[in-house]
C-alpha positions in Angstrom: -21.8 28.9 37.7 -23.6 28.5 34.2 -21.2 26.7 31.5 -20.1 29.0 29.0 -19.6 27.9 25.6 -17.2 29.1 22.5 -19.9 27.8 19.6 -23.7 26.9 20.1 -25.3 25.1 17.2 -29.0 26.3 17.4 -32.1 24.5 16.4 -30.4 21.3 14.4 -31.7 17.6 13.8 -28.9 16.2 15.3 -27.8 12.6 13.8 -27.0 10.7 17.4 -25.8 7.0 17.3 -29.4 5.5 16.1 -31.3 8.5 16.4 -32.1 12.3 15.0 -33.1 14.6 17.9 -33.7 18.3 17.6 -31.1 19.3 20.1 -28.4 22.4 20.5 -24.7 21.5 20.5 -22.7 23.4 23.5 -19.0 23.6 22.4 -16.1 24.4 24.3 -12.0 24.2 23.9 -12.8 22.3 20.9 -15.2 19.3 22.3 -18.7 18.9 22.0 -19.7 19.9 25.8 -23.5 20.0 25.7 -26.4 18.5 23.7 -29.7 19.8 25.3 -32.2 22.2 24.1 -31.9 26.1 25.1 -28.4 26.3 25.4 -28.0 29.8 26.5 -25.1 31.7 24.3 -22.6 34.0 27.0 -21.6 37.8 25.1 -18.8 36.4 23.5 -20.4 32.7 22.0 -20.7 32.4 18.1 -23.9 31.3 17.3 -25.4 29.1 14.4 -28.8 28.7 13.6 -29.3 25.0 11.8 -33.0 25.3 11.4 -33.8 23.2 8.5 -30.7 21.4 8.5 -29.1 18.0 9.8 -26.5 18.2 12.1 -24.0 15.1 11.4 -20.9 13.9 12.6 -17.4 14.8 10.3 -17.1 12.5 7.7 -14.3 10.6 8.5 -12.5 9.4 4.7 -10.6 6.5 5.3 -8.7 6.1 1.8 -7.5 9.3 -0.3 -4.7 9.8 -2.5 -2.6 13.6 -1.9 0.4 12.4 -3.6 3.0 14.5 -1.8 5.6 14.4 -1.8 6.8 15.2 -5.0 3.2 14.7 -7.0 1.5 17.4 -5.2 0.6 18.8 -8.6 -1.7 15.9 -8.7 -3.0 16.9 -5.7 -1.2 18.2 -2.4 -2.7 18.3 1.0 -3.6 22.0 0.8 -6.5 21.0 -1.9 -7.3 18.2 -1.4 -8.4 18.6 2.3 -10.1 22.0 1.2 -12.3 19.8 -1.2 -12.7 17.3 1.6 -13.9 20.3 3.8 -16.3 21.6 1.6 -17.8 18.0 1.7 -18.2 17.5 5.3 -15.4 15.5 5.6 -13.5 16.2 9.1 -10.5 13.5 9.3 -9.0 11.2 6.2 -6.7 8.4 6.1 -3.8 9.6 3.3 -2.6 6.2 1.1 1.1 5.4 0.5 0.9 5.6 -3.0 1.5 8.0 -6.0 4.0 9.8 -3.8 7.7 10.1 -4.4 9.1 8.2 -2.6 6.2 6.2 -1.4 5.4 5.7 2.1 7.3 2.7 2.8 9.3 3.5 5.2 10.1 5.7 8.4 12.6 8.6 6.1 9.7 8.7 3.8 7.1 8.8 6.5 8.7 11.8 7.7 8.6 13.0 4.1 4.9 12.8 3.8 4.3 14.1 7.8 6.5 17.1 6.3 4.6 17.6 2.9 1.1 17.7 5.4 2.1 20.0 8.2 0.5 22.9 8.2 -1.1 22.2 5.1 -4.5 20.5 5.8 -7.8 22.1 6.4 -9.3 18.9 8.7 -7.4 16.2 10.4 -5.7 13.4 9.2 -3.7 9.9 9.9 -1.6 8.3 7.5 -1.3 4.6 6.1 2.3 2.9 5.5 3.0 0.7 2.8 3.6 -2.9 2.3 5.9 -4.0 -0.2 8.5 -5.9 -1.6 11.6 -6.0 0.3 10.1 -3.6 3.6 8.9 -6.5 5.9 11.9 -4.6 8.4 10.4 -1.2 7.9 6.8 -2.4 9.0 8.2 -1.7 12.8 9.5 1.3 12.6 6.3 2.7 11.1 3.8 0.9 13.7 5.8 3.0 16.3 5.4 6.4 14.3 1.8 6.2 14.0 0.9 5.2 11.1 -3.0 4.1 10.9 -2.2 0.6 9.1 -0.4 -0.6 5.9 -2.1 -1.0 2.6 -0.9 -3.4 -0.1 -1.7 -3.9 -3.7 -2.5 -7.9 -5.0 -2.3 -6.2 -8.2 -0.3 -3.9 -10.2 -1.2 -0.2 -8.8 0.7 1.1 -11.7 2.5 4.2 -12.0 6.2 5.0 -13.7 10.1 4.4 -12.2 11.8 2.5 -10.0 10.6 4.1 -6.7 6.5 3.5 -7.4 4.8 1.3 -4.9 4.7 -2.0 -6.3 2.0 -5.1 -5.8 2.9 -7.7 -3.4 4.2 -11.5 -4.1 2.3 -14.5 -2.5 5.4 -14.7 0.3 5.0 -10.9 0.5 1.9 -10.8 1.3 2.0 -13.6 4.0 4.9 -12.8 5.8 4.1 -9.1 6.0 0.5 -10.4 7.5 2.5 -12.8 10.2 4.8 -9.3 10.6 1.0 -6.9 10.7 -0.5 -9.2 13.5 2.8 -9.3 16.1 2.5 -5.6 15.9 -1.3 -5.5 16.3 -1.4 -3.8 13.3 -3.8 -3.8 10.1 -4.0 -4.5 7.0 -5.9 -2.9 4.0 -5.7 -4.7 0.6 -6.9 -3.8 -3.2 -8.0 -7.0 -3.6 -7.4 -8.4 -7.6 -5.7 -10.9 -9.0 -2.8 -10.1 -10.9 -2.4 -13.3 -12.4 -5.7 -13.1 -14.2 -6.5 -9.4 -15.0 -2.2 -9.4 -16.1 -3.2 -11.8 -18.9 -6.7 -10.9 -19.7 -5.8 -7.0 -20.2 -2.8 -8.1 -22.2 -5.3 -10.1 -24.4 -7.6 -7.2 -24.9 -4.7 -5.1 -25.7 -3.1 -7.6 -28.1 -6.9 -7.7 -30.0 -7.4 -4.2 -30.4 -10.3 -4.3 -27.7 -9.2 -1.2 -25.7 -12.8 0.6 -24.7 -14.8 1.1 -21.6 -16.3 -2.1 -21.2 -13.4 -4.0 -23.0 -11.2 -2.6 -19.9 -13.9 -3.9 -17.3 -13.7 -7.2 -19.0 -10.5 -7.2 -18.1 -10.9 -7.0 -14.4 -13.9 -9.5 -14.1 -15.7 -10.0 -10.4 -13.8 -13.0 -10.4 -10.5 -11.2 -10.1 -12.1 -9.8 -6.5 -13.4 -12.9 -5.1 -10.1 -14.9 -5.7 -7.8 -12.3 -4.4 -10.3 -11.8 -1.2 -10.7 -15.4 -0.5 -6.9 -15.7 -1.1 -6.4 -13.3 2.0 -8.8 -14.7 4.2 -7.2 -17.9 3.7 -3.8 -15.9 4.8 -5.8 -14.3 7.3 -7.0 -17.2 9.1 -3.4 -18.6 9.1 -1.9 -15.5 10.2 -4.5 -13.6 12.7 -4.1 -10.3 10.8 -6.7 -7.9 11.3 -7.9 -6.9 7.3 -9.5 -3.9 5.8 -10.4 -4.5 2.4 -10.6 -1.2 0.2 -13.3 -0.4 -2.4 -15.1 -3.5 -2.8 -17.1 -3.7 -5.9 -19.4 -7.1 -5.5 -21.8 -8.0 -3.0 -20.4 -11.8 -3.5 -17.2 -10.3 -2.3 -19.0 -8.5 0.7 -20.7 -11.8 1.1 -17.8 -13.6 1.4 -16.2 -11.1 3.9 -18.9 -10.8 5.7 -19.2 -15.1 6.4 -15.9 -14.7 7.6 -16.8 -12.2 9.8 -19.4 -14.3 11.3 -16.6 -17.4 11.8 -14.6 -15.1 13.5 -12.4 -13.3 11.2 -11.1 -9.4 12.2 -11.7 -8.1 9.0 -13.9 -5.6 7.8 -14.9 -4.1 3.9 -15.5 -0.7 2.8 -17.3 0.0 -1.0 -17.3 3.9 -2.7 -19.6 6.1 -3.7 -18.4 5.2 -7.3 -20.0 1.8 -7.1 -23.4 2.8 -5.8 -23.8 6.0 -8.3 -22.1 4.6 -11.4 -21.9 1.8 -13.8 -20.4 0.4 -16.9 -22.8 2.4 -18.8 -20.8 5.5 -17.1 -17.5 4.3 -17.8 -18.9 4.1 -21.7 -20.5 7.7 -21.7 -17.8 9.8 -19.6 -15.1 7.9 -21.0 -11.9 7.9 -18.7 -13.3 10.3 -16.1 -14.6 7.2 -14.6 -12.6 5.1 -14.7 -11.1 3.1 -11.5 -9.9 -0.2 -10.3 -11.9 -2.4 -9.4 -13.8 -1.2 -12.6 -17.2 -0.3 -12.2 -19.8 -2.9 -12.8 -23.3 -3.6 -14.3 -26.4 -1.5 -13.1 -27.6 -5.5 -11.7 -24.4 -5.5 -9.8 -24.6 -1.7 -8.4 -28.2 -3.1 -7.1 -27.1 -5.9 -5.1 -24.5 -3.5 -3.3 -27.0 -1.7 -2.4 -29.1 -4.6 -1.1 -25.9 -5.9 1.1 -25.7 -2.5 2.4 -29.1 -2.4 3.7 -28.2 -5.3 5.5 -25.5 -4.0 7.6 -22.8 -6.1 5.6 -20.5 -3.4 4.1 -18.8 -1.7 6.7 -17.9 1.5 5.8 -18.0 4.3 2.6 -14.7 5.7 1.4 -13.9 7.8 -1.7 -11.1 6.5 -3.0 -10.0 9.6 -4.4 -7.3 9.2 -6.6 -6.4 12.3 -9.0 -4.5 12.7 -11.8 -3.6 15.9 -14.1 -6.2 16.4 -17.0 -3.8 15.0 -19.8 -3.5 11.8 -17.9 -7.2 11.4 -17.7 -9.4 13.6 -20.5 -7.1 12.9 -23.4 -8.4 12.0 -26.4 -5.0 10.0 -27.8 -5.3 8.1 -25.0 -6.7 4.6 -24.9 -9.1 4.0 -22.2 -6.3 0.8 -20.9 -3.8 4.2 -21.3 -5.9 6.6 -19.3 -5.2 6.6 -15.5 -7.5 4.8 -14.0 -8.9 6.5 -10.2 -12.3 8.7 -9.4 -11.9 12.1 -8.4 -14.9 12.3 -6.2 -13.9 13.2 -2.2 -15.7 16.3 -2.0 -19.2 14.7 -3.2 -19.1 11.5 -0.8 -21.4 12.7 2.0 -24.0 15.0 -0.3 -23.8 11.4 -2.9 -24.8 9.5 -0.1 -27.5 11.3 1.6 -28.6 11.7 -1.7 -29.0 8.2 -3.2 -29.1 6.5 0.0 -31.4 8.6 1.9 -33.7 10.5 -0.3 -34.0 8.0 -2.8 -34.0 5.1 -1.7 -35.2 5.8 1.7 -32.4 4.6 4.1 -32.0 5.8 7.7 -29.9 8.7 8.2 -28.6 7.2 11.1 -27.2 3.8 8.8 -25.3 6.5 6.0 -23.9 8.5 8.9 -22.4 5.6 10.6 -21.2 4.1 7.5 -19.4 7.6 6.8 -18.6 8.8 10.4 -19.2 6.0 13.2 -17.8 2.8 11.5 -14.6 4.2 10.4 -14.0 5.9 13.4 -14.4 2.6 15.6 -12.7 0.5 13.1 -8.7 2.6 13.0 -9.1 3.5 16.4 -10.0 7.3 16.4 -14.0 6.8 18.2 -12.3 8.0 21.5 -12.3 11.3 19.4 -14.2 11.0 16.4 -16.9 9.6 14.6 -19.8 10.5 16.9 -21.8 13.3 18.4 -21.4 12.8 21.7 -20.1 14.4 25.0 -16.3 14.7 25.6 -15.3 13.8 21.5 -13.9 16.6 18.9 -16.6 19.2 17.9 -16.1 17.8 14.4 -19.7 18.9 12.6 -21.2 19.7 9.5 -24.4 21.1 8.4 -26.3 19.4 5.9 -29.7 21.0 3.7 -31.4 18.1 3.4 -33.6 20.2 0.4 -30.8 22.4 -0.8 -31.0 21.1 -4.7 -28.3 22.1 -6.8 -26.4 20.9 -9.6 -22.7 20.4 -9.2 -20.6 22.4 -11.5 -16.5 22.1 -12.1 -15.9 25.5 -10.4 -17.8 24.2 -7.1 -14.6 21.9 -6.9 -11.8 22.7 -4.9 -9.1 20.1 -6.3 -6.1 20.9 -8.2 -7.7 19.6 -11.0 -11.8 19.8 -11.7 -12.3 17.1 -13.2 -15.0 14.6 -11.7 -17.7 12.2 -12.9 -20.4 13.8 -10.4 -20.2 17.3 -12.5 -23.0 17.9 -14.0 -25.1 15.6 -11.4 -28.0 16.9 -9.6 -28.0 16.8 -5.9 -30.6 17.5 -3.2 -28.8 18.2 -0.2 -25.8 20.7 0.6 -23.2 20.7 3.0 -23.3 24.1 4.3 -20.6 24.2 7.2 -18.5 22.3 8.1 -16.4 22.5 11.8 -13.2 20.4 13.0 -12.4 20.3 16.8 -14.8 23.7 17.1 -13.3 25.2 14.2 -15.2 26.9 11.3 -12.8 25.5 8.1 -15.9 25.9 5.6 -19.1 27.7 5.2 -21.1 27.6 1.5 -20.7 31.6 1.6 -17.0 32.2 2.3 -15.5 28.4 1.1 -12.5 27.0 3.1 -11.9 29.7 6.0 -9.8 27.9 7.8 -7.0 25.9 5.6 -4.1 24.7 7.6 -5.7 23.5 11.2 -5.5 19.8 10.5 -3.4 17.8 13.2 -1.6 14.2 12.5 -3.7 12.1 14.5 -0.7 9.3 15.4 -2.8 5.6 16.1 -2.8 3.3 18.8 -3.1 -0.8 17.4 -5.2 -3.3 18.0 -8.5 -2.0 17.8 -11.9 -4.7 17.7 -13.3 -5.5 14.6 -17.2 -3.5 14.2 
């Protein structure tokens, strides 16, 4: 008996682990079933033709901020995972942070599950929090699932007595004795408090409160102390480490050498720090501005260069929005603005833009940096990640020649604000599918908004 199929994808340069074949996809109850050529459609099997296009793997997001509960009108769950949709993205990793209460323990866990339910276009897993005073919640949220814990060397900022707050020395070292008995994993925003605290203080004090005064005050040496710092704790401890958007290829250079000594740690950087610079952060003003801050164009080149090499690990956005009058206002200070890029739904066409078409990277290295590596690294490649037989149908459609230039209205977030409007791009996502689902097409937008599943994790996962 012929296999029958719910969804053939027709005609498509399919992006395989290492290599682009013109293949069709076969999909049925939700998994990719078939990659051959000819697959023959039954009466009932939806058919798309991807002539012209690449057929990639879900972008798999591994660090956003939704802010529910209670700061959804930041940005809930509902937009954000529509925005993340109409940029390829099939599965994200939601951070503890900016939420109230913050996700620090199991009753605020259950919070956040609630706030998501029902809610997201694309699937999802969610990080726990390490912080002051929760080294016996850490437990309790291994068992529910959560895909790690995330803590802040420095101040993450935010207002009242409930905000997540940075970690202590004997914080930070206990909870990574606590993280490795559980087989767990830590990501860290790697900067030292002690030296950006006084130097941003300083700048403040002088009256030097601009764009390049504010990266100033978070020098590259602020990354490479805080990351050697947990290296050290690592070694001591055996905690598996992530560390989040990396800014310096000395930092990726020094992860990366303790990679090769043995170390379970891995780095991700942003499209941020391979599309901007400081010269952004002076022209947009607080639209682009972040922490780490972005650097010099010479810096942005070297990432680039480490990348090439195979020694940054994965891409993530690091989408952290805000209301307008917290960014865009012009009373504001750039030290007063909030400080994160609101840039999910542009990471995949930003990448295949810059990396690919420009500066003439394999497809097959951006789509594992976006898809494959993350997948394998928080233990979700026995699903996701990959275009292979038996994993979720999760699939977008790229125009590699689609030019167009991104506008606010082509932004589905709450707010639409971004430092990419304006910026021409020459590729388009124009579907994208999670577990066999249409939840976007370029024509209609987000068809399909509230089919994201909790994906719950399993520890102890290799390092790539």
């Amino acid at each position: 008996m012929e296999e029958s199929y719910e969804l053939i994808i027709k005609n498509g340069d399919v992006v395989l682990p290492g290599e682009v074949r013109k293949l069709d996809v076969g999909v049925k109850d939700g998994k990719i079933a078939a990659l051959g050529q000819g697959l023959r459609a039954a009466a009932d099997t939806t058919l798309i033709d991807a002539e012209g296009h690449y057929v990639l793997p879900g972008m798999i997001d591994m660090h956003v901020h939704f802010n529910e509960p209670a700061f959804g009108h930041w940005e809930g769950f509902r937009s954000g995972s529509a925005a993340l949709a109409a940029g390829g993205c099939t599965c994200y990793a939601d951070m503890p942070l900016n939420g109230n209460p913050p996700t620090v323990n199991q009753a605020a866990l259950q919070l956040k599950t609630e706030a998501a339910s029902r809610n997201s276009a694309v699937d999802y897993v969610l990080w726990g929090g390490l912080v002051p005073g929760n080294l016996e919640d850490l437990e309790d949220l291994a068992k529910a699932g959560v895909t790690g814990f995330k803590a802040f060397i420095s101040n993450p900022g935010g207002e009242g007595e409930g905000r997540f707050r940075e970690v202590d020395d004997e914080t930070l070292y206990l909870g990574m004795q606590k993280i490795a008995a559980l087989g767990g994993i830590l990501a860290l925003h790697a900067e030292s408090e002690d030296i950006t605290a006084v130097l941003s203080a300083d700048a403040v004090r002088s009256g030097k409160t601009g764009a390049r005064d504010f990266a100033a005050s978070r020098p590259a040496i602020a990354e490479l102390e805080a990351v050697s710092r947990a290296l050290l704790y690592s070694e001591r401890t055996g905690c598996r480490l992530h560390f989040v958007h990396i800014s310096t290829a000395a930092a990726i250079e020094m992860i990366h050498a303790a990679k090769q000594r043995g170390l379970d740690v891995t780095a991700e950087t942003c499209p941020h720090y391979l599309m901007l610079s400081e010269d952004s952060m002076e022209q947009l003003g607080p639209v682009a501005k972040c922490a780490p801050p972005l650097r010099s164009l010479e810096e942005q080149q070297k990432l680039w260069e480490v990348l090439a090499e195979g020694k940054i690990d994965l891409i993530a956005s690091d989408h952290s929005p805000c209301p307008p009058e917290l960014k865009l206002n012009p009373d504001l200070t750039f030290f007063e603005a909030w400080g994160g890029i609101s840039g999910a739904q542009s990471s995949l066409e930003l990448m295949f833009h810059e990396g690919v078409h420009v500066r003439g990277l394999p497809v097959t290295l951006v789509s594992a940096l976006l898809s494959e590596k993350p997948a394998r690294r928080f233990g979700l490649d026995h699903r996701k990640g990959s275009i292979a037989l038996g994993l979720d149908a999760d699939l977008v459609l790229l125009n590699p020649t689609a030019d167009y230039t991104l506008a606010a209205e082509d932004l589905f977030y709450r707010h639409k604000h971004s430092p990419y409007t304006g910026m021409t791009l020459s590729c388009k996502v124009t579907a994208t599918i999670c577990r066999g689902n249409v939840v976007y097409t370029a024509e209609q937008g987000v068809v399909s908004p509230d089919k994201g599943e909790w994906l719950q994790i399993n520890y102890a996962q290799p390092a790539l």
